[in-house]
N, C-alpha and C positions, 0 to 999 in steps of 0.2 A: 414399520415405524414403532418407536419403544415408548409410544405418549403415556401409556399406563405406568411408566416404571418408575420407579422411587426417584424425587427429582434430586440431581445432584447440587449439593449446597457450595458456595465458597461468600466469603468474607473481601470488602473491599472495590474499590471502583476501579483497580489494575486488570487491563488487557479484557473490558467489558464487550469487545466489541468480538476477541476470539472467543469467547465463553456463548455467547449469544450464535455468531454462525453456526460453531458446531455444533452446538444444542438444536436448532434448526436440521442440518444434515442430516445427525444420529437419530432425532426424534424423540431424544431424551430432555424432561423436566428441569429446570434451574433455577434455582431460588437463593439471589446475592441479596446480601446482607451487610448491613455496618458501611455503606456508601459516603465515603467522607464526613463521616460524625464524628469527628476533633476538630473540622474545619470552620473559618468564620462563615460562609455559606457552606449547609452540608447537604449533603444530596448528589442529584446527577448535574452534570452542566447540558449547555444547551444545545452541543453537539452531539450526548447521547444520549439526549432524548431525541433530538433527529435522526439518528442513527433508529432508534429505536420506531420509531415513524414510519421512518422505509423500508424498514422490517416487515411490519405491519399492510404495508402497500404491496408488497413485492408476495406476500404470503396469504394463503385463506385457512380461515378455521382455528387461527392462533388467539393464546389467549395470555394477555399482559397485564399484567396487576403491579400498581407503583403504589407506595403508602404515604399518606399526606407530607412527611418531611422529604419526600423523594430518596430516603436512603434504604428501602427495600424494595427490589426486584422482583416480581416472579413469574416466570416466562415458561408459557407451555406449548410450543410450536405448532405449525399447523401445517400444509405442505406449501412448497413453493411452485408458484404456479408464473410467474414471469407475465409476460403480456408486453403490448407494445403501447406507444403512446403516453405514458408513463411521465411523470414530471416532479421532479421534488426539489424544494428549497431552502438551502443549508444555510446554518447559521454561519459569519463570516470570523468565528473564533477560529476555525481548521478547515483545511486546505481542501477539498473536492476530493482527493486521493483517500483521504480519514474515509469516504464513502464507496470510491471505487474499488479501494482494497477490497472491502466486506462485499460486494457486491459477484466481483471475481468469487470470492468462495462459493457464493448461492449458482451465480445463474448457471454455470453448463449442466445445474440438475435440476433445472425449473422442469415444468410441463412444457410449457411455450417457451419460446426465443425470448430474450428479453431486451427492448428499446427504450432508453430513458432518456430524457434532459436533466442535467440539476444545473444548479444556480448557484451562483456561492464564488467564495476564492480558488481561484486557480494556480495561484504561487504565492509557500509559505513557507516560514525556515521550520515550521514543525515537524512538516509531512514531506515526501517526496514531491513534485512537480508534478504537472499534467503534463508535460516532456517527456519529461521522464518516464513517465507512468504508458506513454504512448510509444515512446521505440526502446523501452527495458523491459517492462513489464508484461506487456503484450505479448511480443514474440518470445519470451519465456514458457508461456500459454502452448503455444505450437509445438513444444519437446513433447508434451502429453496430448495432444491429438485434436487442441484446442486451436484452430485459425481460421477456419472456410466460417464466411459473413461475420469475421470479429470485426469490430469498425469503430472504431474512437476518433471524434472531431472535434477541436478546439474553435469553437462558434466568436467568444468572445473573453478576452484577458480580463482579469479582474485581480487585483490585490489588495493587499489590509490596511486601512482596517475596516472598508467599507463594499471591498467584494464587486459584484457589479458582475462576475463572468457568465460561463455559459459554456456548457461541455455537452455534446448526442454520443451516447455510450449504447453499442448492442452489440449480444454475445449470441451464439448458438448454444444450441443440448446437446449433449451428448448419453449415450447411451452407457456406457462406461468408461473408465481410464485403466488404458494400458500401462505394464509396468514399464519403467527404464533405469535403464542406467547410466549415469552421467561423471566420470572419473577424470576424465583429462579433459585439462580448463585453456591447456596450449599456451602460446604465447600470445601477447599483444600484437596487432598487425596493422587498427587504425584507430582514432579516438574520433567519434563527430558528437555535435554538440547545436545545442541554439542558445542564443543568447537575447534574451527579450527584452521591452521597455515598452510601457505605459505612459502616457500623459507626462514623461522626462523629456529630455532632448535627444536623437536617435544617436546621438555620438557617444552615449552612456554603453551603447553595443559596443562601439568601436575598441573603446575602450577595456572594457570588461576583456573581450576578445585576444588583444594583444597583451596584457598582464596572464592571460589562460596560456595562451602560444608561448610565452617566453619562460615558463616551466616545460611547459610539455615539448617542444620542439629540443629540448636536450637529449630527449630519450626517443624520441621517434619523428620523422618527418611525417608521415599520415597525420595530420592534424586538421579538421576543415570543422568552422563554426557558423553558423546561420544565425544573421543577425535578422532577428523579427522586430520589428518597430509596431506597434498596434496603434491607431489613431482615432479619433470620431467616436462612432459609437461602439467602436469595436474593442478599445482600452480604460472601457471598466469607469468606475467611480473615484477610486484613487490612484495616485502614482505610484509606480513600483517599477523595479527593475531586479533582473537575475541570470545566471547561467547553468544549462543543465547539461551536463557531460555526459556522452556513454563509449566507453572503449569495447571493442570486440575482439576478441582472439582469433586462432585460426582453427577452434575448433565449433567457433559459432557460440560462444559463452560472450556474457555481457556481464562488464562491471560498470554500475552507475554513481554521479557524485552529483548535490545540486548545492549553490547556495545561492541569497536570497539577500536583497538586499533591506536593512533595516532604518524606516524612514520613519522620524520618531514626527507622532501628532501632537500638536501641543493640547493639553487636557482631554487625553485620551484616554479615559475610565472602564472602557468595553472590555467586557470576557474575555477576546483576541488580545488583549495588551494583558491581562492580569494570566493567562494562561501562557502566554510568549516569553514572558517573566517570570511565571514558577518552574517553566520546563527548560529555560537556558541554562547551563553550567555557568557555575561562579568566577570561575578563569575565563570565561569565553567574553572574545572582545566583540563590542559589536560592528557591521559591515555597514561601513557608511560611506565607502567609493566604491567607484565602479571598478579601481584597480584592487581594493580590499575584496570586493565579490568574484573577481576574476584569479587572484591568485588563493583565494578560500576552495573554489571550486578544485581546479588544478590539484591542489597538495588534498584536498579528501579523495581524487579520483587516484591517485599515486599510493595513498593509502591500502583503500580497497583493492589494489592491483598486488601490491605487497601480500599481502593477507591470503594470495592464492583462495583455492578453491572454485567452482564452477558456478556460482553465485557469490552475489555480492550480499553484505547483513541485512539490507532493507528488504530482499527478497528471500533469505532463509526457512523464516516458516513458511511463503507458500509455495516453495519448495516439496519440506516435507510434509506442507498440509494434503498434495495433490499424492506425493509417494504413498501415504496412508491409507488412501481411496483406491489402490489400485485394485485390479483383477488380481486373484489366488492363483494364479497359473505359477506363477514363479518373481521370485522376491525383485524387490526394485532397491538400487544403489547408486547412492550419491555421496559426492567430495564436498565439503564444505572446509572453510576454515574456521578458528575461533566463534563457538556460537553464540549469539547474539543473546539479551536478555528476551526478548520475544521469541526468537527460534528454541530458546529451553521450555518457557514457558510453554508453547505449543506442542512440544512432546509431552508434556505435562497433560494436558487437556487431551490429544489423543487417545493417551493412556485413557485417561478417565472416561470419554464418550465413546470409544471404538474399541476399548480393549485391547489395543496396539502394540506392542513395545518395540521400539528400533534396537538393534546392534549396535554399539558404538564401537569400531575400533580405530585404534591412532594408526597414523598412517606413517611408514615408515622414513627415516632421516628427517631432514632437519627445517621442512618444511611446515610445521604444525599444521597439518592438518588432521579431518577426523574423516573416516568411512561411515557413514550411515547405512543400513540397509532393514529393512520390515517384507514379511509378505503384509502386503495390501488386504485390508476390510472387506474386497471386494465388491462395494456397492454398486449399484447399479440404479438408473435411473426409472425406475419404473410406472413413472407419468408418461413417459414419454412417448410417443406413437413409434410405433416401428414399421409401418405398413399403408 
């Protein structure tokens, strides 16, 4: 651990949450500064400072200093120690995923396994899905040695702007990550999908469903979607409804798409509506049927299919956050296509906390894509019992 070394500085509340895991991992110091101070509220919002919370729970011996306007950070880590039992409650601005991303970076190098419940939104147009985040993101996990007792369960649906869900997320330790390499993405061979609803009518699945099918059955007959209806107590505080698509290749690569449907509150002042609205694109229409969320879905999962490469953008950096960490035995290589504003960012930050540098080279014809390739940091979990 590098807690003594000069903490690394950056400026701004962009990508707070990758600056913080890895700070945590590497053991190195960080101190953000200038935190939305041109904004009418400036500071942190209330998702990282949750974020920052279970940081705090998840780790011992760390040490976090916020300055009264909340726009200075400074974070000096401590190790991460996991544990089971575990509970935290997000605020219902971002989606449960905003948490489980950051959470995949920490635990396979906790001391202990790590067991949690959180609370909060479970489908939001921000973030990816808890679908999604359950048969895309998971077994992405398993290429790097990540799957024996991974266990993600969707307890209770909840959407915005009042949340109400409920996710049991536990991960195992590992001891190190092996490298790999990941180059051919294959063809498409089936696309499955769920398509959900909350406190709606269950024909809003149906729907969604056959607007998803009537793109996608041009291109492939492998098409099957699961319509989940959530009811009682088990669909959350508000209504909502959405579809989460994941296509697989045949070389066992996943591309995923979600959209979300946008059910406007009347006099709806909350952080989730004011952040929904600074982050949407100004051309972008919003999804207010279930046949608008069902052919939105379709045409993003068509998108990212195009785009080639062995991952899809939502999964990019952790990608190459996991390629970084490998063991020094020999280099790890991956295909990506056009990278993403957070997949740059993230070699950015590697560089800085691990010393890293990947290779980029383009890949040959007319496919854009890139080759990445790093020897690995080598780290190694050294909490962790072996015996």
């Amino acid at each position: 651990m590098a807690s003594n070394a000069k903490p690394l500085r950056y400026r701004g509340s962009n990508y707070l949450r990758q600056r913080l895991c890895l700070a945590t991992v590497s053991g190195r110091p960080v101190t953000i500064t200038d935190i939305r101070v041109n904004d009418e509220k400036p500071g942190l919002r209330d998702f990282e400072a949750s974020f920052i919370r279970l940081l705090d729970k998840l780790c011992d011996g760390s040490v976090i200093s916020i300055d009264e306007t909340g726009t200075q950070l400074r974070y000096r880590p401590g190790q991460i120690i996991g544990g089971d039992g575990l509970i935290h409650t997000c605020p219902p601005s971002r989606c449960l995923t905003y948490f489980l991303e950051g959470l995949v970076l920490l635990a396979p190098l906790a001391k202990q396994p790590l067991s949690i419940r959180l609370k909060g939104v479970t489908n939001s147009s921000l973030d990816p899905s808890c679908d999604t985040f359950r048969t895309a993101t998971l077994p992405l996990l398993s290429k790097f040695g990540i799957s024996d007792q991974l266990v993600f369960k969707l307890l209770r649906r909840g959407a915005p702007p009042n949340g109400g869900g409920e996710v049991f997320f536990s991960c195992p330790t590992v001891k190190g990550l092996q490298p790999v390499e990941v180059l051919d993405e294959g063809k498409v061979k089936r696309v499955r999908g769920v398509a959900y609803t909350a406190r709606v009518s269950p024909q809003f699945a149906a729907r969604m469903v056959d607007a998803a099918r009537g793109v996608l059955n041009d291109f492939l007959p492998d098409v099957w979607i699961y319509a989940d209806h959530s009811k009682g107590a088990g669909s959350g505080l508000s209504p909502g409804y959405g579809l989460s698509l994941v296509a697989e290749t045949i070389t066992r690569c996943l591309k995923s798409a979600d959209a979300c449907a946008d059910i406007a509150v009347e006099g709806d002042d909350s952080m989730a509506a004011a952040v929904k609205a600074a982050d949407r694109p100004k051309d972008a229409e919003p999804l207010e049927t279930p046949e608008a969320v069902g052919l939105a879905a379709a045409m993003r999962l068509l998108a990212e299919i195009e785009l080639d490469g062995v991952a899809d953008t939502a999964h990019q950096a952790l990608v190459l956050y996991f390629l970084a960490l490998g063991e020094e035995t020999r280099p790890g290589r991956v295909r990506l296509s056009k990278l993403s504003p957070s997949a740059v960012q993230m070699l950015r930050h590697i560089r800085d906390f691990f010393g890293i540098t990947f290779q980029i080279r383009e890949d040959h014809g007319e496919s854009g894509t890139v080759v990445l390739s790093c020897l690995g940091a080598g780290l190694t979990n050294t909490a962790r019992r072996t015996f």
